[in-house]
C-alpha positions as CSV (number, residue, x, y, z in Angstrom):
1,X,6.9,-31.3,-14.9
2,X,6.1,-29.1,-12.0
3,X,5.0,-29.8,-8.9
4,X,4.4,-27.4,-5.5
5,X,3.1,-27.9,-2.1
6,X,0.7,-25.5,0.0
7,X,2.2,-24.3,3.6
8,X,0.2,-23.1,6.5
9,X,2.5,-21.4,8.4
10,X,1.5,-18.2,10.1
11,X,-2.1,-20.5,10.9
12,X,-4.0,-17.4,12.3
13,X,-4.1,-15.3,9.2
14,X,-4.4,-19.1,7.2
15,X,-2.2,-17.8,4.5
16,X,-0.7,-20.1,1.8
17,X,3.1,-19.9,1.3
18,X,3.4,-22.3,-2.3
19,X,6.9,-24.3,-3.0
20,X,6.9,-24.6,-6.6
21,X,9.3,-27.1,-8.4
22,X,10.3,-28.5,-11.5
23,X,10.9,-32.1,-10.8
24,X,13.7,-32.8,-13.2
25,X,16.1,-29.7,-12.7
26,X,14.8,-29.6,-9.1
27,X,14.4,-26.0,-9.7
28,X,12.1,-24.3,-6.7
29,X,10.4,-20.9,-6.5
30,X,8.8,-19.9,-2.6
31,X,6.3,-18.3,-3.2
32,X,4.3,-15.6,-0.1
33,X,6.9,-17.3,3.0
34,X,4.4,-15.9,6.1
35,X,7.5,-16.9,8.4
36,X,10.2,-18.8,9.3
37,X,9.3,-22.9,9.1
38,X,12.6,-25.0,9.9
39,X,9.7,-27.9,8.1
40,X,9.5,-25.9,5.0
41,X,13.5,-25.8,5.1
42,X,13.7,-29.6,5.9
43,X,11.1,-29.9,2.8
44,X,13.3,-27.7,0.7
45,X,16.1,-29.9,1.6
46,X,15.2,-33.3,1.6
47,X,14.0,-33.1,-2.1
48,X,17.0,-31.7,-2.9
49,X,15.8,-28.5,-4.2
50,X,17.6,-25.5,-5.5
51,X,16.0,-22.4,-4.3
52,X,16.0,-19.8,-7.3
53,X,14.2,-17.1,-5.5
54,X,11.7,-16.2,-2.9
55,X,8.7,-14.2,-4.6
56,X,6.2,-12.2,-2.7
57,X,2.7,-12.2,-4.9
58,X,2.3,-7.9,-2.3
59,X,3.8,-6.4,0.3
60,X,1.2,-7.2,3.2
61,X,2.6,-8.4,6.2
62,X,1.3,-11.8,6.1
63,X,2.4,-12.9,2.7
64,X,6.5,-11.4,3.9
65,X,7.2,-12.3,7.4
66,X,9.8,-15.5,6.3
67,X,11.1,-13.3,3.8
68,X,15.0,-12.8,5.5
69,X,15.1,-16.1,6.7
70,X,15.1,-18.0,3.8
71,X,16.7,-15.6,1.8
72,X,19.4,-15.7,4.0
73,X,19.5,-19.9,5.0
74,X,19.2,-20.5,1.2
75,X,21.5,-17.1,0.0
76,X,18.6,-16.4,-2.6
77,X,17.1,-13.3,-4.2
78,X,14.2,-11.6,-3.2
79,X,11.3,-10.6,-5.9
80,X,8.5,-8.3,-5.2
81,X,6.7,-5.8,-8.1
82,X,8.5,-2.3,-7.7
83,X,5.3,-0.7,-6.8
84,X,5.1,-3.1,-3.4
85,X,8.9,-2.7,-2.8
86,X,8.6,0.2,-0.2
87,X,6.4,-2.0,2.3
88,X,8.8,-4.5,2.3
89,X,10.5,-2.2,4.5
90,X,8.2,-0.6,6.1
91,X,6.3,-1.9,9.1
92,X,3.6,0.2,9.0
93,X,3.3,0.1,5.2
94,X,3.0,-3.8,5.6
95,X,0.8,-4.0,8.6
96,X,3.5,-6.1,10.5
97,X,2.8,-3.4,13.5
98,X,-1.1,-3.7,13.6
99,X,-0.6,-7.6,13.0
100,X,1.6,-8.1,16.1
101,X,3.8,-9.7,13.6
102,X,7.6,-10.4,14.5
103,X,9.4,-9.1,11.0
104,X,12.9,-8.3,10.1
105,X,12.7,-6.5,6.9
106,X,14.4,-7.5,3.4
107,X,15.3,-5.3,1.0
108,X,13.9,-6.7,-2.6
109,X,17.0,-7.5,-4.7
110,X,14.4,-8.3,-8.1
111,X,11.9,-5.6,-9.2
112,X,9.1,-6.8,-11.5
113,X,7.3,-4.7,-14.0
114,X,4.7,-7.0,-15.3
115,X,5.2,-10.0,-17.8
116,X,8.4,-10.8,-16.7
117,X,9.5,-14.6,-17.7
118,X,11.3,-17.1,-15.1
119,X,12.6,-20.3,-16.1
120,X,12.5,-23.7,-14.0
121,X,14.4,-25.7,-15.9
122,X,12.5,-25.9,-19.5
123,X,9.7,-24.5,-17.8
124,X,8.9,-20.9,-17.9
125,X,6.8,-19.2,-15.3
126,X,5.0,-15.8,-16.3
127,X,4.7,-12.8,-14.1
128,X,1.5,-11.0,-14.3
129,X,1.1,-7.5,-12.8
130,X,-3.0,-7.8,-11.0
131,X,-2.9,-4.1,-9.2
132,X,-6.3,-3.6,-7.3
133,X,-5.3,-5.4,-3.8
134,X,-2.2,-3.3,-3.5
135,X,-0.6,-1.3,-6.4
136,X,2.1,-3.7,-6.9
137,X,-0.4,-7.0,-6.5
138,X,1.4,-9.9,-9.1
139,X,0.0,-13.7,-9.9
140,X,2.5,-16.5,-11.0
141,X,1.1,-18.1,-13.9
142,X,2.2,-21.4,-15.5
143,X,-0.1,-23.9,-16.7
144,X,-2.2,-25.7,-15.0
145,X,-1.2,-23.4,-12.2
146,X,-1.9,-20.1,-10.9
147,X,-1.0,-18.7,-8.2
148,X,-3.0,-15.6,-7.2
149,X,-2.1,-13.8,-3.8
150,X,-4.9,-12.2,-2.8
151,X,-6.2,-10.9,-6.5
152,X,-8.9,-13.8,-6.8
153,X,-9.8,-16.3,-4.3
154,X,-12.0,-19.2,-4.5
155,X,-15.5,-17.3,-5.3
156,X,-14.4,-14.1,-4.2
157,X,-11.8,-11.3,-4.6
158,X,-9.2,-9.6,-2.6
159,X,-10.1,-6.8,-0.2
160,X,-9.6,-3.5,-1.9
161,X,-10.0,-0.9,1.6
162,X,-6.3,-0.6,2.5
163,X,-4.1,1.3,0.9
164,X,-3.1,1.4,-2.8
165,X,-6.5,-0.9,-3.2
166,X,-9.1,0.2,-5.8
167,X,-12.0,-2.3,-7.0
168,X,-12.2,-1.2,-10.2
169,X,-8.9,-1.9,-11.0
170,X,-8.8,-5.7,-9.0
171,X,-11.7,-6.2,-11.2
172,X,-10.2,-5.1,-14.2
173,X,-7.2,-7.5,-13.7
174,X,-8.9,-10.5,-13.3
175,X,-11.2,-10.2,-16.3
176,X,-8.3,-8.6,-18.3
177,X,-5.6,-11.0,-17.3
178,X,-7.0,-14.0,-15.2
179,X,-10.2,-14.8,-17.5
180,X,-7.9,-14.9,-20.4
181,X,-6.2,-17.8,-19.2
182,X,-7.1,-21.1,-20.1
183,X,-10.6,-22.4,-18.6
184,X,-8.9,-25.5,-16.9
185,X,-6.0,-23.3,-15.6
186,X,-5.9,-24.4,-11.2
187,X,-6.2,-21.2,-9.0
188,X,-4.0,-21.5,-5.8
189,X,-4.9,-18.6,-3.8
190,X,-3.1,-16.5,-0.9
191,X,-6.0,-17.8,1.3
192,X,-8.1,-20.2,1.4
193,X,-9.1,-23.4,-0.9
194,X,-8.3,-24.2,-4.7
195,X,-10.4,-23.1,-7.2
196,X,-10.3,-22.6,-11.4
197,X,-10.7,-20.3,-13.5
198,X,-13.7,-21.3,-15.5
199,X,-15.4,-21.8,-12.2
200,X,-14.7,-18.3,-11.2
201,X,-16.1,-17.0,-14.4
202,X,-19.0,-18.6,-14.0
203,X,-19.5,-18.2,-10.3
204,X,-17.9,-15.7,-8.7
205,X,-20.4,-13.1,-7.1
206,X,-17.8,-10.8,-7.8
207,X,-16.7,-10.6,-11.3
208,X,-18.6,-13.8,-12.6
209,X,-20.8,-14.0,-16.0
210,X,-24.1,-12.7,-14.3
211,X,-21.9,-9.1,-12.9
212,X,-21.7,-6.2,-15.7
């Protein structure tokens, strides 16, 4: 069975960093660490868990900032989809500088493609390549659970202004990818609340039934 739990770390940008388990291999993913959280390690600790790898869902500097420091406390790989692997190392790329964000940069040691399969014990986690927020945008799929990043939020979408963004294309991976999943499926967004995807193809002013 899995199981995660949503951090608010880096509490003025309100993004969600996701611990995702499988609760009898005690297999973990961290998912978007916005910075360093001895809690999150105590977390990580206490339930025993064996970090397989630190994923980032883009390469914006809220979604990276704890990348080096778990990495290197738990000696685990990096992911990030080859097209955001440059801003990982790049402050200006990744907004770090505008943000006023403290960053030591981590080189990615996993490159995702799209569809890419992790296992959690008998579990197997997809990776889904949703370009339109950056180029390399990626969701985290396995059911009941979704984890978008900043492709869809709860009835609304990830900006598409900054660089490598394109609407057409954001909205062209959530209907072509995200709509296909199951209606029930749980959406746990970069920001903000929960939502599903059956309520986001109904009501999303964005991409919902009543928008050709």
């Amino acid at each position: 069975m899995l199981k995660y739990k949503i951090y608010n770390i880096l509490t003025e940008f309100e993004t969600n960093t996701y611990l995702l388990w499988e609760t009898n291999s005690l297999e973990a993913l961290l998912i978007d660490p916005s910075a360093d959280s001895q809690a999150l390690k105590k977390d990580i600790e206490a339930e025993n868990l064996k970090l397989k790898m630190v994923i980032n869902t883009h390469g914006h500097g809220d979604h990276i900032g704890g990348n080096h420091a778990f990495c290197e406390y738990f000696n685990c790989p990096l992911a990030i989809h080859e097209k955001d692997a440059s801003m990982l190392l790049n402050e200006h790329e990744n907004f770090t500088y505008f943000m006023g964000i403290a960053y030591k940069p981590k080189k990615a040691d996993i490159l995702f493609k799209g569809l890419e399969e992790i296992s959690l014990g008998d579990i197997n986690i997809k990776i889904y390549h949703t370009p339109g927020h950056t180029a390399g945008g990626i969701v985290i799929y396995s059911h009941p659970y979704l984890i978008s990043g900043d492709t869809l939020f709860r009835l609304e979408i990830g900006r598409t202004d900054l660089p490598t963004g394109n609407f057409n294309q954001l909205i062209q991976s959530i209907k072509e990818i995200l709509f296909k999943l199951p209606d029930d499926t749980i959406v746990l967004p970069g920001h903000s609340g929960s939502s599903t995807i059956v309520m986001e193809k109904e009501s999303n002013p964005y991409c919902g039934k009543n928008i050709k």
